[in-house]
C-alpha positions as CSV (number, residue, x, y, z in Angstrom):
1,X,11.7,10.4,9.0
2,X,12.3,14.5,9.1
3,X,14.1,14.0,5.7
4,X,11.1,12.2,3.8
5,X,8.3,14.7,5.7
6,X,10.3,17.2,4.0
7,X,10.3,15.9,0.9
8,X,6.9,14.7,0.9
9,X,5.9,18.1,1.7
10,X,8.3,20.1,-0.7
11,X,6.5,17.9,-3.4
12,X,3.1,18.2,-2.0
13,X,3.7,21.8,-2.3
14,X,4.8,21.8,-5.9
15,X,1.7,19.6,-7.1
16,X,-0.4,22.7,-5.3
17,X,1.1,25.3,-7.0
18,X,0.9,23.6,-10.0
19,X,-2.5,23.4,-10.0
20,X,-2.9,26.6,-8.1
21,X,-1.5,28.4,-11.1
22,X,-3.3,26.4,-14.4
23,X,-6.8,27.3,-12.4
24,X,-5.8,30.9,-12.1
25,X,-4.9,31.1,-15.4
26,X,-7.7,29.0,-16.9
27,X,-10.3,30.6,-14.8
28,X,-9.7,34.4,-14.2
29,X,-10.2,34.0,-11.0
30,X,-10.3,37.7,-9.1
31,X,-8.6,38.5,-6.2
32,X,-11.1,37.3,-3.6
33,X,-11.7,33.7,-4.9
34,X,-7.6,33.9,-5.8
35,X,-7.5,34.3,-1.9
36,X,-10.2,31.4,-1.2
37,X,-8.7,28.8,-3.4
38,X,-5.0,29.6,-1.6
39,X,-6.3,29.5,1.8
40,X,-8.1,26.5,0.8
41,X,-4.6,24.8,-0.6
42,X,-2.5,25.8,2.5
43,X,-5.0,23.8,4.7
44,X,-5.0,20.8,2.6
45,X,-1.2,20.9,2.1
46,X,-1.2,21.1,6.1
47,X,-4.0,18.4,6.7
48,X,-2.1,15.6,7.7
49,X,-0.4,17.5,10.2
50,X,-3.5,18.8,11.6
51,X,-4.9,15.6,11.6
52,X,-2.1,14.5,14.0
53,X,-2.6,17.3,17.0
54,X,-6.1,17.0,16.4
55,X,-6.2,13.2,17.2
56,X,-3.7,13.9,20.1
57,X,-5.5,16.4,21.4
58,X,-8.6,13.7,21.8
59,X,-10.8,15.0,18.7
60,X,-11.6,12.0,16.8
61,X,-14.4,12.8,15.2
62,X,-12.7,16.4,13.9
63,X,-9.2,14.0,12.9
64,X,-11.5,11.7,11.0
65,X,-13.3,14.1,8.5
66,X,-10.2,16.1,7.8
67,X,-8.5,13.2,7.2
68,X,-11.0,12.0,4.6
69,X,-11.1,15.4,2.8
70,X,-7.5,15.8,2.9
71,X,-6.0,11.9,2.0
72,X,-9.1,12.5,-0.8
73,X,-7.7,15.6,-1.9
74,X,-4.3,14.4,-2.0
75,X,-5.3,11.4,-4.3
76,X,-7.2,14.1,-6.7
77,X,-4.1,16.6,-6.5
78,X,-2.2,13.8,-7.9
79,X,-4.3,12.7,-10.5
80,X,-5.3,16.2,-11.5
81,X,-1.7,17.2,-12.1
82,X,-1.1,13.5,-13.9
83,X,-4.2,14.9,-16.3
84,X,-2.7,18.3,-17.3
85,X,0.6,17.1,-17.7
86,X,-1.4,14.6,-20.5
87,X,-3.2,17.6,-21.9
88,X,-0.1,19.7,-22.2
89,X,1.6,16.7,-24.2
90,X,-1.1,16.3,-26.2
91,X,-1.5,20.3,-27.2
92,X,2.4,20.1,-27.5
93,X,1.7,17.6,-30.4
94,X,-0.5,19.6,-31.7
95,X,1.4,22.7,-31.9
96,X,4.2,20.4,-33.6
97,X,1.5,19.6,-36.1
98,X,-0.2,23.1,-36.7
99,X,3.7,24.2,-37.4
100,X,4.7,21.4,-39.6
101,X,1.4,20.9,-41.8
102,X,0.9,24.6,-42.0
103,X,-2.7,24.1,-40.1
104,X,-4.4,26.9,-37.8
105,X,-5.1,24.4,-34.6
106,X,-5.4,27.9,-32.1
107,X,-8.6,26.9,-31.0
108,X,-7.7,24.1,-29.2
109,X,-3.9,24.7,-28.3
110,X,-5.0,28.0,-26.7
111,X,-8.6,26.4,-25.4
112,X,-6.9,27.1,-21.9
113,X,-10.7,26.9,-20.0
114,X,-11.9,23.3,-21.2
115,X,-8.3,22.1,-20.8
116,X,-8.5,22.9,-17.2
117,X,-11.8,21.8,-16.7
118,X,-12.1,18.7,-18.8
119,X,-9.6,17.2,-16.8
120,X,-11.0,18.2,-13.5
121,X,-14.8,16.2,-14.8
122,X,-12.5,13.2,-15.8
123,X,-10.3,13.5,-12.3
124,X,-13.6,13.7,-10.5
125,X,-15.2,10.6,-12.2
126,X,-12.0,8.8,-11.3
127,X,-12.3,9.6,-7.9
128,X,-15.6,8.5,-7.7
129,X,-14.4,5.3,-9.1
130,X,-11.5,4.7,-7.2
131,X,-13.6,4.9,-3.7
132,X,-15.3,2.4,-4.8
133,X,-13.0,0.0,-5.9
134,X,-11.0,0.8,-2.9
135,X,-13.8,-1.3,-0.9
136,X,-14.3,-3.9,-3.5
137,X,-11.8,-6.7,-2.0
138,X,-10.8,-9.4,-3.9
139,X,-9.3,-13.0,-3.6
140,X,-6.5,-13.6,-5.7
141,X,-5.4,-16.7,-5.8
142,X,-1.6,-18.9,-6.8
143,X,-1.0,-22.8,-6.5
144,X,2.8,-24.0,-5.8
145,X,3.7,-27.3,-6.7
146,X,6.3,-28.1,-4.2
147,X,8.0,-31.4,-2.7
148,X,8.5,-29.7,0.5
149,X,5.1,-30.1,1.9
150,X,4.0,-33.8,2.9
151,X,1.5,-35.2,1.2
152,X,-0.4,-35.9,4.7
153,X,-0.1,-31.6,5.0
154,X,-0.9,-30.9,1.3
155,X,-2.6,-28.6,-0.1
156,X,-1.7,-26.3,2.6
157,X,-3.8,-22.6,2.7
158,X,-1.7,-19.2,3.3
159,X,-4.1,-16.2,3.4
160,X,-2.4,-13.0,2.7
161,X,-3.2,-9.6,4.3
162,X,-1.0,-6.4,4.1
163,X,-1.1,-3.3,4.0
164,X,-4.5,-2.6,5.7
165,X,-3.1,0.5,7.8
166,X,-5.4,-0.3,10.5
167,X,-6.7,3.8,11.4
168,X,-8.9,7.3,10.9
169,X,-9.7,6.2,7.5
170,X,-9.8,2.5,7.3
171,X,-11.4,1.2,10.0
172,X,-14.8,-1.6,10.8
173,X,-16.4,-1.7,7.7
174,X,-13.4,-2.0,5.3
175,X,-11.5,-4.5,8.1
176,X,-14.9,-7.0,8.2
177,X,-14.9,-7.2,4.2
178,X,-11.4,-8.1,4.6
179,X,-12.2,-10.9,7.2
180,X,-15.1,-11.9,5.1
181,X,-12.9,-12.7,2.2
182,X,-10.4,-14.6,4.9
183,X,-13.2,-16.9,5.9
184,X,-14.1,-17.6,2.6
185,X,-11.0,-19.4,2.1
186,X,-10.8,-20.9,5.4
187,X,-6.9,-20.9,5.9
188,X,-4.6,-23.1,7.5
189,X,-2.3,-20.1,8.1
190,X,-2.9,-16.4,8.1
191,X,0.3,-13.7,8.0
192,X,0.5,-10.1,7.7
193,X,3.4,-8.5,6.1
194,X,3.0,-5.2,7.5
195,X,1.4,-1.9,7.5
196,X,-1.6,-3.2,9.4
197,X,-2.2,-0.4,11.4
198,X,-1.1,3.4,10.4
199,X,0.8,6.0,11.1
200,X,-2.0,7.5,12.7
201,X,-3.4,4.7,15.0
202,X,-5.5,5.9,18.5
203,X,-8.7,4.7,19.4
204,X,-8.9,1.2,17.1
205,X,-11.4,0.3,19.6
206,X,-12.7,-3.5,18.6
207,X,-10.8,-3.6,15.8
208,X,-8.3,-6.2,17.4
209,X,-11.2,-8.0,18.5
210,X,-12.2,-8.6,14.9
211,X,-8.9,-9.6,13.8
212,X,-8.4,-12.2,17.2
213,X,-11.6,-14.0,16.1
214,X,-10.1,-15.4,12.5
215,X,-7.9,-18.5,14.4
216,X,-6.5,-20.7,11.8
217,X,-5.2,-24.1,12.7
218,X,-1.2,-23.6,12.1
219,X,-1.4,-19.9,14.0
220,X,-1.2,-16.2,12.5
221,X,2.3,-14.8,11.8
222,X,3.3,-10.7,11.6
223,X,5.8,-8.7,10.6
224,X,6.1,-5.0,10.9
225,X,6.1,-2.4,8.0
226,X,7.1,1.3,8.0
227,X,3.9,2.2,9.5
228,X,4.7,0.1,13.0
229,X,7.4,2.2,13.4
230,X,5.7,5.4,12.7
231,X,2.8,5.1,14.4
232,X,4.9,4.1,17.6
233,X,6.5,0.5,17.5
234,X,5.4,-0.5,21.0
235,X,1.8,0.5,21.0
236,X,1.5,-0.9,17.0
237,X,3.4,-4.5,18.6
238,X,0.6,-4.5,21.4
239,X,-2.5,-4.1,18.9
240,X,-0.6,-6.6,16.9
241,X,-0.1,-9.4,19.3
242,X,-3.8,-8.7,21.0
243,X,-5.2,-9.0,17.3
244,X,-4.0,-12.7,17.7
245,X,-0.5,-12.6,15.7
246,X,3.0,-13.8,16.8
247,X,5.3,-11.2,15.1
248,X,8.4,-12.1,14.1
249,X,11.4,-10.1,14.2
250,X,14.2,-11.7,13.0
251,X,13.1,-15.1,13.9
252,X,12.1,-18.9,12.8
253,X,8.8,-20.5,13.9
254,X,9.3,-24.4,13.0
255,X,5.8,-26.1,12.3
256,X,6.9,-29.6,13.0
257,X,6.2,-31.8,9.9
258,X,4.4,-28.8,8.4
259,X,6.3,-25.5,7.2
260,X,9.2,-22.8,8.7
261,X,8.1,-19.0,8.6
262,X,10.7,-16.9,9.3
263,X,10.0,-13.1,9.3
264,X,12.2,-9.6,9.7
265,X,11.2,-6.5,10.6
266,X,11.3,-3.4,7.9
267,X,14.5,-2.1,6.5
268,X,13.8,1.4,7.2
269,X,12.7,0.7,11.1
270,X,15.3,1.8,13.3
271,X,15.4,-1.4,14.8
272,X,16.1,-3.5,11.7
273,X,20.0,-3.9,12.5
274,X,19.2,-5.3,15.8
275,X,16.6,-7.7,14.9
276,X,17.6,-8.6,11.6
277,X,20.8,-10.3,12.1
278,X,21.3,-11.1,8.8
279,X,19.4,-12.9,6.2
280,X,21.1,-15.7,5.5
281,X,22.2,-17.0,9.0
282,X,18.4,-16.7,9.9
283,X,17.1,-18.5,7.1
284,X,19.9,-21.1,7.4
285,X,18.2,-22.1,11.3
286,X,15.0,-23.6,8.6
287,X,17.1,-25.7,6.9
288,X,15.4,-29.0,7.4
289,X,13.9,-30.4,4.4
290,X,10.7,-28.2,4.9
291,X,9.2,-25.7,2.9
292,X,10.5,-22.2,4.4
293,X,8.0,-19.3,4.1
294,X,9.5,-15.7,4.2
295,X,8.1,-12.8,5.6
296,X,8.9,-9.3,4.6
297,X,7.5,-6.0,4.2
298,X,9.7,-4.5,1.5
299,X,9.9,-6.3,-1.6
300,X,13.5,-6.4,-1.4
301,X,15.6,-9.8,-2.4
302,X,18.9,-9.9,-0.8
303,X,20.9,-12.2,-3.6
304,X,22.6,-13.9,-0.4
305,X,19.0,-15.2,0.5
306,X,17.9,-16.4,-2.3
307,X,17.6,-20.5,-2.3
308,X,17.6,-20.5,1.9
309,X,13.8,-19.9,1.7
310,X,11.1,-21.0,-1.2
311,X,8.5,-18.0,-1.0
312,X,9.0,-14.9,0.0
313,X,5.5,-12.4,0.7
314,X,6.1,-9.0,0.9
315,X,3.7,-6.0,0.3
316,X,4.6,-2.4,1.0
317,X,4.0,-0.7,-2.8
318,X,0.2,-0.7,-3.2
319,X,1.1,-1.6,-6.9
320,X,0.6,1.9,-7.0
321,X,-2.8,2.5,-5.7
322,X,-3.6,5.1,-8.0
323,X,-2.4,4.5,-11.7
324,X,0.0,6.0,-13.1
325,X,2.1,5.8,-10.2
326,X,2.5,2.0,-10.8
327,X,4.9,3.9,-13.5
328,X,7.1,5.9,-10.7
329,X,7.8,3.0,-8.8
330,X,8.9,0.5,-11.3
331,X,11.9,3.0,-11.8
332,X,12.8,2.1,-8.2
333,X,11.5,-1.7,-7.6
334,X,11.6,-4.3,-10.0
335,X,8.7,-6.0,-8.6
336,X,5.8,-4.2,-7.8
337,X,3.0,-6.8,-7.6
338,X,2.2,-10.5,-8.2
339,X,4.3,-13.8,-8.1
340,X,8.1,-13.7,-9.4
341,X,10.1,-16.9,-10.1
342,X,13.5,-16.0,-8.8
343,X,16.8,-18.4,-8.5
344,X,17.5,-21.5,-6.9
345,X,14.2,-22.2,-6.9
346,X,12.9,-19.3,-4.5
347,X,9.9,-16.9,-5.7
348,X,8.5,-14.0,-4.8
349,X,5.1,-12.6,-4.0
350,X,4.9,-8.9,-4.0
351,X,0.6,-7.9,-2.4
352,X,-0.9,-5.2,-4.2
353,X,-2.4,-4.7,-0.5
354,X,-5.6,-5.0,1.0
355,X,-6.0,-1.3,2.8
356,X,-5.5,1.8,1.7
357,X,-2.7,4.7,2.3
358,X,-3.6,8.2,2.7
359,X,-6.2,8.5,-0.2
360,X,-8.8,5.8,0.4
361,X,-9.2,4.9,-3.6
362,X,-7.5,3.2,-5.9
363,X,-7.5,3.4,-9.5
364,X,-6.5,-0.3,-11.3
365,X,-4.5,-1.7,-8.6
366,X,-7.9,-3.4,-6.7
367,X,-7.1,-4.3,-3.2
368,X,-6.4,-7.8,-2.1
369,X,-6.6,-11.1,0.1
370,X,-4.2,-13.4,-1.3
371,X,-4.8,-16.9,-1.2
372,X,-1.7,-19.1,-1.8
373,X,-2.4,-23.1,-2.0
374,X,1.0,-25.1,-1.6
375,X,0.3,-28.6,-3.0
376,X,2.8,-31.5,-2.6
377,X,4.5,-32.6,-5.5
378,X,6.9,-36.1,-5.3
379,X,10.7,-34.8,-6.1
């Protein structure tokens, strides 16, 4: 945890500076606002820390609108820098071009004011945008044809929700358009893959209460994510369980004559080694002709797995949240969002979530309630 807080905030810092520097430059900005726009860039590089002693020292409402200006200036930071880095490849070209084609292109490879400024209208627009679709939740929706369900059970209805982190920025309003959309469907079965609360997770007064009135007719299933674990795994458990949810922590639930769901807790908590006692050997306790549902926050595949269970759901990447980082992670997970035929008949299904982390907007990754219809098919 101390090693990725330090890199998160090493980074965090270099993105600041970053743009610290092209505004000074692009700007002439004197001393006094020089001043102004530092202070204000220390206090935003600091804002999720202060968030955290202001929500343990009881202010709520203080935690909650820093939090909203900071997460939203985090998002901003990030696509700001994205945008100049475009700009600078584009007046690289140009450069390249003047030189080769003998052409005098100064004017706009030296336009250092509207190169600074252009980006920031475009960032802002985006912004705007990306709160928006950040509320606009949506059903997505896959069909398996599988001989594993009986007929008398088929089609049977998974509803999907991960990734909600459950705190000071996502909270009533953006949980009951979530629930809406799991109505909609009317589910057999409802799971979680983790993330449902945050790190950051006091005072979710009637939020459990929403979640405990959705009661589908096979149960609701849970597995933690990295955020249980930050936010404190005992008091995230407890707002799990009263929210209605059996999490399972290295464990099979057997739905006689119906389905198995088996479920882990994340790789990164520290209690993974004790509950997870490896893949296979759990999955193996499903092995009776039934279609075996896998839950897991990560969208890791262990190769030993594969073929002891025939879907796994997993969640955890956002599919970015805010494009282009959809780019970044692909050079570290192969599958980043939607459904993935893998070996021996197994598949994956990867949530592009239905919540928000730290900045509440997305940009092209629209938030989700996945909708999963497994329909018998004779062998």
């Amino acid at each position: 945890m101390l090693t990725f807080l330090a890199g998160f905030f090493f980074l965090y810092g270099l993105l600041h500076t970053y743009v610290f520097v092209r505004a000074r430059a692009a700007l002439g900005l004197g001393h006094a606002s020089t001043l102004l726009l530092g202070l204000f860039m220390i206090i935003m590089i600091l804002a999720p820390v202060i968030v955290r002693f202001l929500e343990k020292a009881g202010l709520g409402l203080a935690a909650r609108f820093l939090a909203f200006v900071g997460y939203t200036w985090m998002g901003l930071v990030f696509l700001l820098v994205m945008a100049f880095i475009i700009v600078d490849l584009c007046r690289l070209a140009l450069f390249v071009f003047a030189a080769v084609f003998q052409k005098d292109l100064s004017f706009l490879i030296n336009a250092a004011g509207p190169c600074f400024v252009v980006p920031l209208i475009v960032v802002a627009l985006v912004g705007i945008y990306g709160w928006f679709e950040a509320r606009a939740i949506r059903i997505d929706r896959i069909e398996i044809l599988t001989s594993k369900i009986s007929a008398d059970s088929s089609p049977l209805r998974i509803a999907q929700v991960s990734d909600v982190h459950l705190g000071l920025i996502v909270r009533q309003d953006r949980l009951k358009r979530i629930l809406e959309q799991v109505r909609s469907a009317s589910p057999d079965l409802l799971v979680s893959t983790g993330d449902l609360v945050d790190g950051q997770m006091n005072r979710l007064d009637g939020l459990s209460e929403l979640l405990d009135e959705v009661k589908p007719r096979y149960g609701k299933f849970a597995v933690t994510g990295n955020h249980e674990f930050y936010a404190g795994l005992e008091q995230a458990l407890a707002f799990t369980r009263r929210a209605g949810f059996r999490v399972l922590r290295g464990e099979v639930v057997v739905i006689p004559g119906v389905i198995n769901v088996a479920g882990v807790d994340d790789s990164m908590g520290p209690g993974y080694a004790a509950s997870n006692k490896g893949e296979e050997a759990l999955l193996s306790q499903a092995a009776n002709g039934r279609f075996t549902l896998f839950l897991k926050h990560r969208p890791d595949v262990n190769a030993e797995s594969i073929g002891f269970f025939d879907l796994q759901l997993s969640g955890h990447l956002h599919d970015g949240q805010l494009f282009p980082f959809r780019l970044i992670i692909r050079l570290f997970f192969p599958h980043i969002a939607g459904l993935t035929g893998l070996p021996r008949g197994s598949r994956l299904y990867v949530s592009r979530g239905s919540g928000t982390w730290g900045p509440p907007m997305r940009f092209l990754a629209p938030p989700e309630v996945t909708i999963i219809d497994l329909v018998h098919k004779a062998p």
